[in-house]
N, C-alpha and C positions, 0 to 999 in steps of 0.2 A: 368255558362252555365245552362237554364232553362231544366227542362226533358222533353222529348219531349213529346207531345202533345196527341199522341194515346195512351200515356199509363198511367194508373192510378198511384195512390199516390203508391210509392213505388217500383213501378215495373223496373224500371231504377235503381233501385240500384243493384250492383253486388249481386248475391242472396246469400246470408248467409255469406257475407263478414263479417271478424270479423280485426280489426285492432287494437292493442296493442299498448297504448303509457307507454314509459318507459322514466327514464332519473332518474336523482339526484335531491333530493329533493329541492324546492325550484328554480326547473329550469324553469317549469309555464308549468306540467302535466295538470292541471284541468283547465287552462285559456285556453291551445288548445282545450281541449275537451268542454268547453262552448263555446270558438269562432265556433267550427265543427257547437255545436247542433242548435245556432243560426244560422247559415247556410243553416242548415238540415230544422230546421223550418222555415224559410225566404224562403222555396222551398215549404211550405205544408204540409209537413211529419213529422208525431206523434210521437215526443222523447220523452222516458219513461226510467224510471230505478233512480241511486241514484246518488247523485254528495256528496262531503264532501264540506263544509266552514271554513274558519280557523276562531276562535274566538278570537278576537284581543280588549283587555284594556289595557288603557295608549299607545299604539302604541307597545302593544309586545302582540306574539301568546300567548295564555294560553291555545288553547285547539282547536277541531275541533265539529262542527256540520255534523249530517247526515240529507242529503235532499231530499225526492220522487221531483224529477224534475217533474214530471205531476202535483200533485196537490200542491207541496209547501209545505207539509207539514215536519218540521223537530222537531231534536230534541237533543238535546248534547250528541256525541258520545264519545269524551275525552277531560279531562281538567287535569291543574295541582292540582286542589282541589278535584278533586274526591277522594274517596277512593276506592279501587280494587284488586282482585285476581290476575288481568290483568295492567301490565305498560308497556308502551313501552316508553322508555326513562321517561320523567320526567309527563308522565300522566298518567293518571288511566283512562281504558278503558270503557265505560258503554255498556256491550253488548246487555243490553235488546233495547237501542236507536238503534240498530244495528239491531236486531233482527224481534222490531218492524216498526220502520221504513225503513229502506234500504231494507229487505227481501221482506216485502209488496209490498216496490216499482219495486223490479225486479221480480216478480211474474204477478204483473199488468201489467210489461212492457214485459214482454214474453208473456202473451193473447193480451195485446192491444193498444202496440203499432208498428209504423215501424219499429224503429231503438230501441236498446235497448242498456241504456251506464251502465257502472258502473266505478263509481271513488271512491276508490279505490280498488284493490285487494293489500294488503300490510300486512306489522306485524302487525296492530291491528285488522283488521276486520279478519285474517284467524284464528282468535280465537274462533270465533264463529260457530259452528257444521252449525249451520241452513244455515248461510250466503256460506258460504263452499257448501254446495249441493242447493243454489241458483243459487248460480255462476255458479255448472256443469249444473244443470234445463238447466240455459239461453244459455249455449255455446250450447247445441242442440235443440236449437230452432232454425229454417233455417229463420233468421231473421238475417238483416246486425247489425253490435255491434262493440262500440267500447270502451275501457276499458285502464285505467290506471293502470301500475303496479309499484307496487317497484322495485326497480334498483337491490338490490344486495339480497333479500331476497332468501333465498334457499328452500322456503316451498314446500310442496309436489304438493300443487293447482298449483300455480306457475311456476315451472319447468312443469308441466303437458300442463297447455296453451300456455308454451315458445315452447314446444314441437309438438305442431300442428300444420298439414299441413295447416289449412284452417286460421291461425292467424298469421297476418301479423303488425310485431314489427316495429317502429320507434321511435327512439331516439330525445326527444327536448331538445334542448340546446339554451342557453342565444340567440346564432347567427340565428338559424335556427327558433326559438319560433314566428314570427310572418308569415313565408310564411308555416310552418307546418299545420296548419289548410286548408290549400288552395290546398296541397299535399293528404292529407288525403281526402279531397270533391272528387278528382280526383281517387285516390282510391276506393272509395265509388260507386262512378256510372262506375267504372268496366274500367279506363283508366289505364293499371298501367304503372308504371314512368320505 
């Protein structure tokens, strides 16, 4: 459903809606949230903030990239070849790729864009101090946001967003993973289910 017409880019969306996608890994977190953002911009409206990439040779992950969705610009966040202070399961975290690229991205995306995503909030990114008071920055910015979390992490960021009233969790799973982005657009512009 198009926004109506009197209203400028953004103004149809429920205003500072924030919507939490969670679930088990590999259940297609960050494919709802790109199906949303292509959504969002197939409507007009300015999606800004970071997504991750899985880095995949030979047909196996070895690692993730971090991505500023506005300009493209990334940069390898974990791989199994790094070396690091920081591993989470079998990678070594690079948090300066984290630091410089994702934190840039959701700094940008809290001045200037509509919607601001960030994928993810999980064990390897709340390592990082900077990335950690990005994340708070963005949750008050009265801009609609919608963000990926790890399933079972008990970090302090984390339980803190699970805990607000104004962020609204949904769980995707294998069944649900292709009408979930179409549930969330409807949440987004202030329909709720």
């Amino acid at each position: 459903m198009p926004w109506p017409a009197s209203c400028s880019r953004g103004e149809t969306l429920a205003r500072g809606i924030k919507v939490g996608i969670t679930g088990l890994p590999g259940a297609g977190k960050t494919q709802a949230l790109v199906k949303v953002i292509e959504m969002l911009e197939e409507e007009g409206l300015v999606v800004g903030g970071m997504i991750t990439e899985p880095i995949v040779e030979s047909g196996k992950r070895v690692g993730f990239y971090v991505m500023d969705w506005r300009t493209k610009k990334k940069a390898v966040f974990a791989h199994i070849d790094t070396e690091s202070k920081f591993y989470v399961g079998k990678y070594g975290v690079n948090l300066e790729s984290l630091d410089t690229v994702g934190v840039e991205a959701l700094v940008d995306a809290s001045n200037n864009a509509d919607v601001i995503v960030i994928d993810e909030v999980g064990k390897m990114e709340v390592e990082s101090e900077r990335f950690v008071k990005a994340v708070k920055e963005a949750m008050e910015a009265n801009k609609p946001m919608i963000l990926t979390l790890h399933k079972k992490s008990r970090n302090p960021l984390l339980q803190d967003i699970r805990r607000r009233d104004d962020v609204r969790i949904l769980e995707v799973t294998p069944i649900n993973r292709n009408l979930l982005p179409y549930k969330i657009m409807k949440l987004m512009k202030g329909e709720y289910l």
